[in-house]
C-alpha positions as CSV (number, residue, x, y, z in Angstrom):
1,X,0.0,0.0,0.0
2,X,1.3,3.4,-1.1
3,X,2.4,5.9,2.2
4,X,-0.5,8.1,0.5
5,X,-3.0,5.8,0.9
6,X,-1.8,4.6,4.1
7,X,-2.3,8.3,5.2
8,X,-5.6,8.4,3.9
9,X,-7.0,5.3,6.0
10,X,-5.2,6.9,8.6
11,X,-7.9,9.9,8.2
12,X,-10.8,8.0,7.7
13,X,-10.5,6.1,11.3
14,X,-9.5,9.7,12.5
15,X,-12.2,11.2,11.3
16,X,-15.0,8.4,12.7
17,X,-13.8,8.7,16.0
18,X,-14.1,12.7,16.2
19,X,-10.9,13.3,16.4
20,X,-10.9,16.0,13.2
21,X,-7.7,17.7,13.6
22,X,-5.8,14.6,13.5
23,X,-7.8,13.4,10.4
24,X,-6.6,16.6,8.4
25,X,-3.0,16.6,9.1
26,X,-3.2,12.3,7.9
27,X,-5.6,13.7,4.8
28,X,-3.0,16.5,3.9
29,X,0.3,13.8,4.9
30,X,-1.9,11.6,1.8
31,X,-2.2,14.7,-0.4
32,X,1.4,15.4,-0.1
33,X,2.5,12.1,-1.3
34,X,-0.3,12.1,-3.9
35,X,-1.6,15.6,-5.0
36,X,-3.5,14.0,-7.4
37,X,-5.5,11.5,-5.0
38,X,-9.2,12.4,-5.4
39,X,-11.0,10.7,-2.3
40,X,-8.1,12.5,-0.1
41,X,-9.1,15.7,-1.2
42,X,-13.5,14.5,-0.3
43,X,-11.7,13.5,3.0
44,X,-10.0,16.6,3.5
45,X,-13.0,19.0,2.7
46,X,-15.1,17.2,5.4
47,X,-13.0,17.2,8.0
48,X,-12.2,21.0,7.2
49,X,-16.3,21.5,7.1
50,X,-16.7,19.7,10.3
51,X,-14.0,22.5,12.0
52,X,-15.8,25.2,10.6
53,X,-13.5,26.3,7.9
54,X,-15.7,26.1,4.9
55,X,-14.1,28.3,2.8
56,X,-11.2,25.5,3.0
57,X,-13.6,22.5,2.3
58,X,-15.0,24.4,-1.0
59,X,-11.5,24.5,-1.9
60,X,-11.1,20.8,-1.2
61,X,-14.1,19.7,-2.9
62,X,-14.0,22.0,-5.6
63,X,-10.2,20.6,-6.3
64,X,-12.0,16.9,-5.8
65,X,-14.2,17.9,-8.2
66,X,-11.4,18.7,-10.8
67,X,-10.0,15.8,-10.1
68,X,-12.3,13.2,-10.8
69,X,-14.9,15.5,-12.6
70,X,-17.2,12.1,-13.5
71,X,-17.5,11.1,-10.0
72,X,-21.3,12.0,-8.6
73,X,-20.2,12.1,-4.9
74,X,-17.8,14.8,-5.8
75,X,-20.8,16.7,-6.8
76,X,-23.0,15.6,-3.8
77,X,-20.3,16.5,-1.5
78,X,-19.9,20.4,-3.2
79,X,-23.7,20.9,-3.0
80,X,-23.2,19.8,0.6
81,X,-20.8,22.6,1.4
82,X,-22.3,24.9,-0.6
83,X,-25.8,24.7,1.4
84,X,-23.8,25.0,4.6
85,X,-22.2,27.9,3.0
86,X,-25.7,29.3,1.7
87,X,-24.8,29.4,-1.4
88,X,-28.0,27.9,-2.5
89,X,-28.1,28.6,-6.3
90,X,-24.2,26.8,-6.4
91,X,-25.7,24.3,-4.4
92,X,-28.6,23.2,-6.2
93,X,-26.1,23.3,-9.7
94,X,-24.1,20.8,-7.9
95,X,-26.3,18.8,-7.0
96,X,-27.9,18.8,-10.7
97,X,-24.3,17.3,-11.9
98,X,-24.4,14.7,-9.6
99,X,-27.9,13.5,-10.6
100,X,-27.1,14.2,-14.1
101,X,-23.7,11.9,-13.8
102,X,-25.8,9.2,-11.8
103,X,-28.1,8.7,-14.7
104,X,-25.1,8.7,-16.8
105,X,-24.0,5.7,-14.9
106,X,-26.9,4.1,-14.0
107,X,-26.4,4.4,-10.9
């Protein structure tokens, strides 16, 4: 298993038990082994949402988005932040690409 992914895991079992700064230093330890490692970044923009920086999770997802642009829950987890953020126009466009790539997918 790469270090990057091994950083990862490290946030998700961070992350379940609460303990959210921990899980963003393991999710940014992944992203700095792997820039490129979508899921890290959806990881990342929770945990930062969950601390109240959600300026810093839109970054995250929106770079999650980029990332893996046919992904739905990269959508679903945008529209998320973007309703906390009350940005309710952004959200609901969001949330339209997820259903739309869904369908796509059959999913």
């Amino acid at each position: 298993m790469s270090e990057a992914r091994t950083h990862y895991k490290a946030g998700i079992q961070h992350f379940a038990a609460g303990r959210t700064d921990e899980a963003i230093a393991s999710y940014r330890a992944a992203l700095a082994g792997n820039a490129e490692f979508a899921m890290a970044w959806n990881g990342l923009a929770m945990a930062l949402a969950k601390q109240g920086d959600l300026d810093a999770a839109l970054d995250a997802a929106r770079r999650y988005a980029e990332l893996d642009p046919e992904e739905p829950l990269a959508y679903t987890s945008l529209s998320m932040l973007l309703q906390q953020a009350g940005r309710i126009p952004e959200a609901e466009d969001a949330k339209a690409r997820s259903m739309q790539l869904q369908m796509k997918q059959g999913r």
